[in-house]
C-alpha positions as CSV (number, residue, x, y, z in Angstrom):
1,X,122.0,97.8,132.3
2,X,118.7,99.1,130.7
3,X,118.0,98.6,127.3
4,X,117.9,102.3,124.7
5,X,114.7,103.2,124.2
6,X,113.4,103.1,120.5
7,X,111.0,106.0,119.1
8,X,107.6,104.8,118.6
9,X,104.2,106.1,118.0
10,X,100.7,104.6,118.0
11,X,99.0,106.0,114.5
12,X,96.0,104.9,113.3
13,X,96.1,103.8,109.9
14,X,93.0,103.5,107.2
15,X,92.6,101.4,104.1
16,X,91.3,103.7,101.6
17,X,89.5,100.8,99.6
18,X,87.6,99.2,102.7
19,X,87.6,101.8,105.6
20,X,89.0,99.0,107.4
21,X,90.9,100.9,110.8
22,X,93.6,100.0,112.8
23,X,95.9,101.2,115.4
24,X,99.6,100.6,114.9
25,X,102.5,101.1,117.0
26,X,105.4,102.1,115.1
27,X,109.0,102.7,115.2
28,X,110.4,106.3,113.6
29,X,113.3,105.6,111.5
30,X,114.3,109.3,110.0
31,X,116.7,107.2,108.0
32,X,113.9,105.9,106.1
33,X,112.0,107.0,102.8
34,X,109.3,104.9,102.9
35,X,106.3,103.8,105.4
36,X,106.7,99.7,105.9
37,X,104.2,97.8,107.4
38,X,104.6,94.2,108.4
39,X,102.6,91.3,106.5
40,X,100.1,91.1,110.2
41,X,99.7,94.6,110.2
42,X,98.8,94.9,106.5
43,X,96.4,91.7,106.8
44,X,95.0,93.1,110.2
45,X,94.3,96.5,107.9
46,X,93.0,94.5,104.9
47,X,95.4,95.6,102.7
48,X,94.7,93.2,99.8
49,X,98.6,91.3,98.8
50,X,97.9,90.5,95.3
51,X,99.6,92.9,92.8
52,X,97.3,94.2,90.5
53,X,99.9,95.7,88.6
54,X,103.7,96.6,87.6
55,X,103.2,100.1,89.3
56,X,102.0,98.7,92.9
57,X,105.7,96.6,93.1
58,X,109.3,98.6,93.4
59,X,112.2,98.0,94.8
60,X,113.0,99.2,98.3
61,X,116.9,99.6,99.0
62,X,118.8,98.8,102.3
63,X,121.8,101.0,103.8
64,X,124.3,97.8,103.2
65,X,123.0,97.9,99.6
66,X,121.0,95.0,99.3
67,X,117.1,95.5,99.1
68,X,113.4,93.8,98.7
69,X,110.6,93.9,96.9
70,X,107.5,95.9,98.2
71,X,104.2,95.8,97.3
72,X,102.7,99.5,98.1
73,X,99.2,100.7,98.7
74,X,97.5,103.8,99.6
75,X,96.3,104.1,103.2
76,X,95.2,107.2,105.1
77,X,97.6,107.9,108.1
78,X,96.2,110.6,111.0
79,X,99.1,111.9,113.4
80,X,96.8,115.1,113.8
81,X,95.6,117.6,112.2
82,X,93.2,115.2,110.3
83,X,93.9,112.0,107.7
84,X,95.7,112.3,104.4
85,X,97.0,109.4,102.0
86,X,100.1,107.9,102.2
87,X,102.0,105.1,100.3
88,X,103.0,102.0,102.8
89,X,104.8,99.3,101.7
90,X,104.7,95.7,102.7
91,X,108.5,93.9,102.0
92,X,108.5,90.8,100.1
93,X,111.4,88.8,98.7
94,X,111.2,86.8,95.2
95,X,112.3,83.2,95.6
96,X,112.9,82.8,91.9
97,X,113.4,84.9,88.7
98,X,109.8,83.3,87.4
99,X,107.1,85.9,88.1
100,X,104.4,83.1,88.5
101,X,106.0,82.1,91.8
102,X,104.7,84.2,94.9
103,X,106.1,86.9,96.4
104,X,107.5,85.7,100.4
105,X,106.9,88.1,102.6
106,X,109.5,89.9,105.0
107,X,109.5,89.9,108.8
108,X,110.0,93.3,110.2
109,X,109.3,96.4,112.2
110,X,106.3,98.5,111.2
111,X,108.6,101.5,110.4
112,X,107.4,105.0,110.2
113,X,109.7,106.6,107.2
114,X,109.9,110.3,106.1
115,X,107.8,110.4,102.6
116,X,104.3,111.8,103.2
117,X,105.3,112.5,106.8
118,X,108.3,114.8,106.8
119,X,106.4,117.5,104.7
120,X,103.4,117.5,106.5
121,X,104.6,117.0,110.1
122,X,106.7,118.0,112.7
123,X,107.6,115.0,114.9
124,X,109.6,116.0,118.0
125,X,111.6,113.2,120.1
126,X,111.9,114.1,123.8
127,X,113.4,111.7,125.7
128,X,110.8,108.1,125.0
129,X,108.1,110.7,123.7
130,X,107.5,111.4,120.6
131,X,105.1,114.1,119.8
132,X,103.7,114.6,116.2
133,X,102.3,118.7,115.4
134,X,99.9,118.9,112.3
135,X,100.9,120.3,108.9
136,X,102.7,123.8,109.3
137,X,99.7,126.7,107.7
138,X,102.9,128.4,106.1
139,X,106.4,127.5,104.8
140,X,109.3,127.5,107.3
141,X,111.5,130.0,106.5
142,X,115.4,130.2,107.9
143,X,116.0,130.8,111.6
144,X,116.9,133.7,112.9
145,X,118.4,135.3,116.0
146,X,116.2,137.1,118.1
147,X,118.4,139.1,120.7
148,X,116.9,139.7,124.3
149,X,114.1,142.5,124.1
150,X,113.6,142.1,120.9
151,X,109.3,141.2,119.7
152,X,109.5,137.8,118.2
């Protein structure tokens, strides 16, 4: 018996502040708002882990209710059609109420998550390939029918 196959894509990710670049497989969880990126995979993109402020820490919450902390920074995702700026969290838990005590960080999946992605791709699963369009030039508007002869 064969294992399912996950959806994954290869994206290459840049840090805005150092131009540091980095390739990163992924895993496409529709179910998910946000972009997460491992603690390696934010260190291997130089993604500097010190807060520098309330704003760059929120809350990031789980299906089962529970949730962590993530620390979130601007990066500039390309799945083609050129770069724009995302937000990408990396998931922490607080070992104490006492904000002078670090911040532990999570072990997960690099996951692909809707926000910034959903509006400005298309991604297509077919079969273990997934394909990524660029941004649509105009608004999708409702489907319709098109019945046999008829000009598209």
């Amino acid at each position: 018996m064969s294992l399912p196959t996950r959806p994954r894509i290869r994206i290459r990710l840049v840090n805005g502040k150092t131009g540091r670049m980095q390739i990163v497989t992924m895993l496409v969880d529709t179910g998910a708002e946000d972009t997460m990126l491992t603690e390696a995979s934010a260190r291997a993109l130089g993604i500097d882990l010190k807060p520098s402020g309330p704003r760059d820490i929120r809350p990031v919450f789980m299906l089962d209710g529970t949730f962590v902390i993530a620390l979130f920074r601007k990066v500039a995702i390309d799945l083609g059609g050129g770069p724009h700026q995302i937000d990408v969290g990396v998931p922490f838990q607080k070992r104490s109420k006492r904000r002078d005590v670090p911040l532990t960080p999570v072990t997960t999946l690099d996951i692909l998550g809707r926000d910034g992605i959903a509006d400005q791709y298309l991604l297509c699963l077919d079969n273990d390939q997934l394909y990524a369009f660029p941004p649509r030039q105009q608004p999708a508007g409702p489907l319709r029918r098109r019945r046999a002869g008829q000009p598209q």
